[in-house]
N, C-alpha and C positions, 0 to 999 in steps of 0.2 A: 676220677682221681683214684690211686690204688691205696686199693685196702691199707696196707703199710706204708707209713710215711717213711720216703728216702733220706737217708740222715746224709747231710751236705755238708763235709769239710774244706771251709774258704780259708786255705793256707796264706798266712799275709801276719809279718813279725810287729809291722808298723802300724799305726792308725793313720787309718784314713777314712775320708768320706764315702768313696767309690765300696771299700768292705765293709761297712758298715750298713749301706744301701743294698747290696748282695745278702749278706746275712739276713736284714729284714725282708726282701724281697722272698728267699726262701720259705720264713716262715709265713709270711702273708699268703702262700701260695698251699700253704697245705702241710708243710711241710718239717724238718727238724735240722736246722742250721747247727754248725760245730766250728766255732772261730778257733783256729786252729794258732796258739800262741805259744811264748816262751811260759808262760803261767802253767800253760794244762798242755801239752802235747809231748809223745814220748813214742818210741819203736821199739816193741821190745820183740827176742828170738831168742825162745826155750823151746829145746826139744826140737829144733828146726820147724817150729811153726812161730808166725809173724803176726805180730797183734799190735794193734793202731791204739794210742789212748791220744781223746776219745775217739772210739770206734765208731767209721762213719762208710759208707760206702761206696762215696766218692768225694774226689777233690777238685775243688775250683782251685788252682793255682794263681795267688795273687804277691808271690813273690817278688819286692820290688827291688831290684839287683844293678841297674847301673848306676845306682849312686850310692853304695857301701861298697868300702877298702877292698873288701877280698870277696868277688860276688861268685865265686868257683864255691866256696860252702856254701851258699845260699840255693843257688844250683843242684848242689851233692842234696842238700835236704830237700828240695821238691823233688829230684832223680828217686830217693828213698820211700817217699811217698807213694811215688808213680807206680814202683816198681809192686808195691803191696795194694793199690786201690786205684779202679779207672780215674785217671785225672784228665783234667783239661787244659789247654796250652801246655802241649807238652815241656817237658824241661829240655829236650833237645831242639825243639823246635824255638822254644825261648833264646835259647842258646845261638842261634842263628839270627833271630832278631835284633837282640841287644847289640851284637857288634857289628854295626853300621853297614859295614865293607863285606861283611862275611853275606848280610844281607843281599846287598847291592847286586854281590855277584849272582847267586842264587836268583835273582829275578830279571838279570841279563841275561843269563840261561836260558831261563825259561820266555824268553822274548816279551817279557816286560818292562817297558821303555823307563829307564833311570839316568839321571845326569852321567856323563862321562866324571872319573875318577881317576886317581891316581894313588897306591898304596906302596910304600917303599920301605925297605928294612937298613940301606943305608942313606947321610946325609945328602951324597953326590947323587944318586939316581933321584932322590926326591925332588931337587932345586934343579937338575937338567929336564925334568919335566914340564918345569912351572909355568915354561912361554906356551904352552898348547892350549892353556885357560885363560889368555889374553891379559889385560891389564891388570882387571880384578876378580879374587877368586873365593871359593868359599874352604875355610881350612878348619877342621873339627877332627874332634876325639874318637875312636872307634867307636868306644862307649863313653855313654852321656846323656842327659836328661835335663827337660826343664831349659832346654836350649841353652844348658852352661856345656862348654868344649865345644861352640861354635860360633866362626868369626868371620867378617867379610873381608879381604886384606889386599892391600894392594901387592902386584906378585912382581912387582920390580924390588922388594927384599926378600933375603932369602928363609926359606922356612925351614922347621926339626922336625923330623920324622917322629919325634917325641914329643909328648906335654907331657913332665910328670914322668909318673910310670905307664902311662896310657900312649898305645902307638894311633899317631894322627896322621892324616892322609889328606887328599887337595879335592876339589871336584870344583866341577863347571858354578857358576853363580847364573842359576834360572830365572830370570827376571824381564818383565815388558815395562818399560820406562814411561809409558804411559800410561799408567794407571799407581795406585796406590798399592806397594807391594803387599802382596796377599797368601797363600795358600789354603787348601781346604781341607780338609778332614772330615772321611768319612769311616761308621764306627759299623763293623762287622760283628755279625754275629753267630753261629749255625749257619754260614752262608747265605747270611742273608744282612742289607742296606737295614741296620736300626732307623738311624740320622746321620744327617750329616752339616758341616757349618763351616762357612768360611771363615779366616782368622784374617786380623790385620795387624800389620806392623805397631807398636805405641811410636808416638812423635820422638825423632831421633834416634831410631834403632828399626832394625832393619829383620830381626827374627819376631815371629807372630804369635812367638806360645804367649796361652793365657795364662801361665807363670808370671810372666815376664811384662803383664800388664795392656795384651794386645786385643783388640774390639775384634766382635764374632757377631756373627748373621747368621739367620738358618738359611741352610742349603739345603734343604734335605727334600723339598719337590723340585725346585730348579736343577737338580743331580741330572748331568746328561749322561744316556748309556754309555758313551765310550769312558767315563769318571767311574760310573759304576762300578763297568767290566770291568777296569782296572782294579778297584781296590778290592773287589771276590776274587779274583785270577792272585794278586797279589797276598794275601791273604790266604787260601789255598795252595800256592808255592811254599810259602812258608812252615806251612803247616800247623797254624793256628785256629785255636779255637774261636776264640775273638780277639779282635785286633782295633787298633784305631791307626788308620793310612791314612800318611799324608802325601798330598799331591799339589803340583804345582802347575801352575799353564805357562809355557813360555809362547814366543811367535809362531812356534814351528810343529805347537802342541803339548799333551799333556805329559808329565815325568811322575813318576814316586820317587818320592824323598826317603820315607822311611814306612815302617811297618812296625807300630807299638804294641807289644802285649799287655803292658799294664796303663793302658791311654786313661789320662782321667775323663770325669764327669762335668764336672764343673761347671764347665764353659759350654759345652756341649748341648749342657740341660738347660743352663742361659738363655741359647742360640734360639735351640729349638724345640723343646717344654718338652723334651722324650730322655729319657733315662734309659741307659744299657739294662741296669743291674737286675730287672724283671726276667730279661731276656736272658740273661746269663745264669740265672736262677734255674729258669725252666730249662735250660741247655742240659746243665748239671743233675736235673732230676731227673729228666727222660734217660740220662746215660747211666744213673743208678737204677733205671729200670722200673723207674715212677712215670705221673701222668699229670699234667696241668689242666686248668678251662686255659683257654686259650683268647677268651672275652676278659680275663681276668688279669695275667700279663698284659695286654694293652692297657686297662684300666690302671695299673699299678706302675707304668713307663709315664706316664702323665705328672707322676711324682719323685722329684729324688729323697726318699725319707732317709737321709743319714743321721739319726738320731741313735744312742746306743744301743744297741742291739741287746733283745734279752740273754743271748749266747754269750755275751763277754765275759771271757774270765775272768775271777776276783783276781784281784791286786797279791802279787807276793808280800805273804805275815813271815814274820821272824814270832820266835818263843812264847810272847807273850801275845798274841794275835793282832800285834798293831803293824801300821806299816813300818818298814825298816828307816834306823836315824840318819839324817847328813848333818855333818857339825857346818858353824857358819865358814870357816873354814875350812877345808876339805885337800887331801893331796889324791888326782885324778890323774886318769892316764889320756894323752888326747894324740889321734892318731888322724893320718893324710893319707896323699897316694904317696908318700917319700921316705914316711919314716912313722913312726911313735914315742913320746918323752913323759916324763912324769912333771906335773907342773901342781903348787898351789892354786886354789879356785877358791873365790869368794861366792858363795850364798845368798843372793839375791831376788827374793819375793817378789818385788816389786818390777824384778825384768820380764816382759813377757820372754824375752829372748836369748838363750845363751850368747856370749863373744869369747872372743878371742886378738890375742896382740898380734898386732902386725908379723912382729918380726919370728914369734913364735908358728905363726900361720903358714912364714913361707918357711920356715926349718923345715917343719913334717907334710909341705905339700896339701896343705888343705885347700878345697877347691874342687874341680872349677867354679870361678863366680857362675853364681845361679841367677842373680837381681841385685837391686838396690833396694835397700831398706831405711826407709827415716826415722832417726832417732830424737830426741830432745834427752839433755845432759846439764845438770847445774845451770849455769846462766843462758845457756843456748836455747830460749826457750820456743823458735821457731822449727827444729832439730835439723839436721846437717844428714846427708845420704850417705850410708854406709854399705860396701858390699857386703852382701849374703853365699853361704859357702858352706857343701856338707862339712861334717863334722861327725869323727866320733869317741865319744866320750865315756871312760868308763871307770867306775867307782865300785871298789870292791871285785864282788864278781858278776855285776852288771855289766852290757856295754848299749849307750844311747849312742843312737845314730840323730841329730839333729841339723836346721838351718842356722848355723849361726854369724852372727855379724862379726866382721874382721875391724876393727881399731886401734887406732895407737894408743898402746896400756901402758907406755914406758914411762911416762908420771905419774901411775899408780902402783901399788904394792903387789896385785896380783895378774896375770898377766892372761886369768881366763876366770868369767864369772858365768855362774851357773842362774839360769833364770828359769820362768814357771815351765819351761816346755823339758824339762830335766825334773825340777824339784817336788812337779805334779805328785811323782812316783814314791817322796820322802817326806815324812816329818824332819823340820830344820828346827837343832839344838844349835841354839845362839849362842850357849855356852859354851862349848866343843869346838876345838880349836887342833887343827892336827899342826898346827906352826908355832905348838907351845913353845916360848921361851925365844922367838922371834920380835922384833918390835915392827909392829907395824904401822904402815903408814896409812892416813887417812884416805878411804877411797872414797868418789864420788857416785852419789846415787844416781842410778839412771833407769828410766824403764821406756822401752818402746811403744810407739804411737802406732793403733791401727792394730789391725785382727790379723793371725797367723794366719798362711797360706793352705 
């Protein structure tokens, strides 16, 4: 191990389990993790010299960009990064990732075998293409995640070169009809096969993210070379650091689907009891110019510890050093791929999950559905499925980016309620009411069944 410990900045605005596993994994290894947040991160240029707070000597980029509104700044701030400390996944190479097609090409280039596609700027080229993908075809968002912005569709109607603000394209539907529709995922690392696992569709749907509720196996000895060579050659195209590809087998052989930079854990670790985040760890330190045991990352891949990380930054104090207030009513700002409006939000402790009203949902294009979520509401006490849909939510001069459920709130008073995956962040002043002088109506308590994603 070297003398000096490599101080390891895992860029990532969001929590999650996957950075959380990364930040521990560094320090288990020897090492000095830097979760790099809105609480404690800053660039500053005085004097023409560039200084990181906190100063760290390299970055794991865990920037998670195709599911926030405007992911060109989230981009521009890992670019910023890049630019002043060796990072990993580059942000141009991310950049090629994320948009599906941009991908696609990039590995048809390079004679890596991908579903045939179709990408059109107007509505008449899109729909004169659509008999060359036979009856039924697969139609999705450039960008997208979590398998929300993609559908199976029959291509006797005609499709929009749009969802949204997002430009959507066609491609072939890869599938052997005998068997139980599947794909596999295998998680790259430093060029090299961590594990790998197959996914399978949930009952009645036809996509196999473990988002989305779909059964996984490990793959990761039964991986035949030409799966391999695919997903390193693919992965290497790209020009990532570490990747999660996914692949699919039709009759006639194997395809890649996609190339994920920020692939979770999850499921993964499920499958096949091995963890990326040791490895990505060690990636990170050797390119800061550190040294790992190498008995030690195996040992530490046996575990996903996503427990908080001693790196996490404290929580933004306001004046008096408490956390900052939210009244029980609250005027927020909630935004889509279509638009942004100012709405009243009710304060709800007892939701594990933010919502939102139908009708307000589809104004500002919030979406794509990501899942279905079950709820229980007043007398509904077996609860009823509700779609699940980014969201982002901002209060003050915060903005949360959250999952939240889309319902019909037009017989209630407010027509977007903030629950614990928002409120974590606040003390709620039940007195505080920004709808003074309104009368309100009686809303129904509701809280979500089941653990967040």
């Amino acid at each position: 191990m070297s003398e000096e410990p490599v101080r390891v900045g895992v860029l990532s605005l969001h929590t999650s389990k996957e950075t959380k596993a990364i930040c521990n994994a560094v320090e288990a290894l020897g090492h000095d993790p830097e979760w790099l947040r809105r609480e404690n991160a800053a660039v500053s240029i005085e004097d023409g010299a560039v200084a990181i707070e906190p100063d760290v000597d390299v970055v794991a980029n865990r920037m998670l960009l195709s599911n926030i509104e405007q992911p060109a700044e989230g981009l521009g701030l890992a670019h910023t990064f890049g630019r002043a400390r060796p990072i990993l996944n580059d942000p141009s190479a991310v950049l090629t990732a994320m948009h599906k097609f941009a991908s696609a090409v990039a590995l048809a280039e390079a004679d890596v075998r991908v579903p045939d596609a179709l990408l059109a700027l107007s509505n008449d080229r899109l729909n004169r293409g659509r008999e060359r993908f036979g009856e039924e075809g697969v139609y999705k968002t450039a960008i997208g995640t979590h398998g929300g912005g993609t559908w199976k569709i029959d291509l006797a109607d005609p499709v929009n070169p749009m969802v949204g603000n997002r430009q959507a394209f066609l491609q072939d539907l890869i599938d052997r009809d005998d068997s139980r529709h599947h794909d596999t995922r295998v998680y790259v690392v430093g060029g090299e096969v961590v594990a790998a696992m197959n996914r399978y569709a949930p009952e009645g749907d036809w996509r196999t993210n473990v988002a989305l509720g779909g059964d996984v196996e490990d793959a990761t000895e039964m991986l035949d070379d030409e799966v391999r060579e695919m997903a390193l050659t693919a992965t290497n195209t790209i020009g990532l650091d570490y990747a999660g590809v996914d692949l699919v087998e039709g009759y006639d052989g194997w395809y890649v689907l996609e190339v994920n930079p920020t692939a979770g854990f999850k499921g993964l670790f499920a499958a096949s009891g091995r963890s990326p985040a040791p490895h990505i760890a060690r990636l990170a330190i050797e390119r800061g110019g550190g040294s790992v045991d190498d008995d030690r990352v195996e040992e530490l891949s046996a575990v996903l510890d996503d427990s908080t990380p001693s790196c996490m930054p404290p929580q933004r104090r306001v004046n008096d050093g408490q956390i900052p207030i939210i009244g029980y009513i609250e005027e927020v700002r909630v935004a889509g791929t279509q638009g942004s409006t100012q709405a009243f939000a009710k304060s709800d402790t007892g939701a594990t999950r933010s919502s939102i009203d139908t009708k307000l949902a589809a104004e500002i294009g919030a979406g794509p559905i990501k899942s279905m979520t079950r709820i229980k509401s007043g007398s509904v006490k077996s609860g009823k499925a509700r779609p699940v849909v980014d969201l982002v939510v901002g209060i003050g001069g915060e903005q949360h980016t959250v999952t939240a459920s889309v319902e019909d709130r037009s017989h209630m008073e407010y027509p977007v309620l903030l629950g614990r995956d928002i409120l974590q962040h606040y003390r709620v002043d039940v007195q505080h009411r920004a709808d003074e002088g309104r009368d309100p109506e009686s809303d129904e308590e509701e809280e979500e069944e089941g653990a967040e994603e």
